[in-house]
N, C-alpha and C positions, 0 to 999 in steps of 0.2 A: 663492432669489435668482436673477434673471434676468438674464443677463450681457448687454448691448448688443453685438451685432454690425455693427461699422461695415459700408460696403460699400467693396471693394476701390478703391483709389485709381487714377484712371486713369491710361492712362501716360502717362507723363512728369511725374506728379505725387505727391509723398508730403507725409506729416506734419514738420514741419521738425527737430523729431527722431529720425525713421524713418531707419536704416543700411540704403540699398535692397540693399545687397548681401545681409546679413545676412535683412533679409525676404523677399528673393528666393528661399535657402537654404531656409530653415524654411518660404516655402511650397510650394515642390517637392517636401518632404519629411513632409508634413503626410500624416493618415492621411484614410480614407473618415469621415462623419459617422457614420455605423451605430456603425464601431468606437469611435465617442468613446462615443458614447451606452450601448453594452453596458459600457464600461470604465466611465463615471459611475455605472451599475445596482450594480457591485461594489462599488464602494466605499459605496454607498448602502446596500447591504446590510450593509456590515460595520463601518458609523457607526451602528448599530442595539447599544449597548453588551451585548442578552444575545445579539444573533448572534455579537457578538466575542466572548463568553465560550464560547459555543457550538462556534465554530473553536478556540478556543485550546483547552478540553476535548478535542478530537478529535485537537490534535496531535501528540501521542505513543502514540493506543489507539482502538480502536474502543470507543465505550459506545451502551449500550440508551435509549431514547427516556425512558424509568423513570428511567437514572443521571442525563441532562442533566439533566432533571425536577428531580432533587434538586440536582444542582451549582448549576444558574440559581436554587432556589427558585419556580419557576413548573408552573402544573400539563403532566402529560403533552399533553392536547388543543395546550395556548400553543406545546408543545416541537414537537411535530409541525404548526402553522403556522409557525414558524420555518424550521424542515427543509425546508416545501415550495418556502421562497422560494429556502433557499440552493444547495437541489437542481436547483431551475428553472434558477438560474445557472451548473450545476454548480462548486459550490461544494463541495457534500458529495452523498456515495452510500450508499445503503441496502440493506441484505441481509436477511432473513428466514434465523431462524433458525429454526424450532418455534414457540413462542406470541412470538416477543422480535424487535425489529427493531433491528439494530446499522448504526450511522452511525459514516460515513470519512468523513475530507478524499477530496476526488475524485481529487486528485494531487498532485506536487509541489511546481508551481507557486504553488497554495496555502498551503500551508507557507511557500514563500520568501517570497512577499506578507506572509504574517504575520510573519516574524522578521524583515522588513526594517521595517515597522511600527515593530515593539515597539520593533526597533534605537534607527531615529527617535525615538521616544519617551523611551525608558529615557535612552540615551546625549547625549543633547543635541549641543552641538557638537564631541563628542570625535573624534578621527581615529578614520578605519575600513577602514584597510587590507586588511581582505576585502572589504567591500563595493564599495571602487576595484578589485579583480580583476576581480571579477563582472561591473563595471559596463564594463572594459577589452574584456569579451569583446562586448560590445550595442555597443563604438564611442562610448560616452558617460561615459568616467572624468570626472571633475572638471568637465562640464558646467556645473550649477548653478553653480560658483564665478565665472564669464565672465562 
């Protein structure tokens, strides 16, 4: 689905219930379009329900292209187009062991994506007093709530 991008309101002109201040803000504060675009590529990746199995397998061990294989139910070949997309993203990284290729989350970062996720997910609207720390240190506690 293709989002409609209005074009900016000239000045001295808004939507009548546009807070120009507030717009002002968030658009000074707005990131490059590239960075939107690689940030929507992750999440595209990981709305892919056996790439999500795929990360969430990965995050507590490294496994063999073999084990995803088996954990997804899909054959090696499907495991290893998977791997390529999530790797391109660096998402996940690959090591050669002797005949066996073992995949990692690429970093952290990753991880945190995921278990804020699941957070999301599992806990619905329950308070989440770690996640307002976290969120304290990026300058955005309780944002959404405004």
């Amino acid at each position: 689905m293709e989002t409609e991008i209005l074009p900016q309101s000239p000045a001295g002109y808004s939507l009548p219930c546009a807070d120009p201040e507030r717009v002002a803000r968030s658009r000074a504060e707005q990131l490059d379009e590239r960075t939107y675009g690689e940030l929507a590529e992750i999440f595209r990746a990981l709305g892919d329900p056996t790439r999500a199995k795929i990360v969430y397998g990965l995050l507590r061990q490294d496994l063999r292209t073999c084990d995803l294989s088996e954990l997804t139910g899909i054959s090696d070949s499907a495991v290893s187009q998977h791997i390529r997309i999530l790797r391109g993203l660096r998402l996940v990284r690959s090591r050669r062991s002797g005949k066996h290729v073992f995949h990692s989350l690429d970093d952290a970062h990753i991880a945190i994506l995921l278990q804020v996720g699941l957070s999301h997910v599992q806990d619905g609207d329950a308070g989440h007093p770690t996640m307002e720390r976290l969120l304290e240190q990026f300058g955005t506690a309780g944002q959404g709530r405004r």
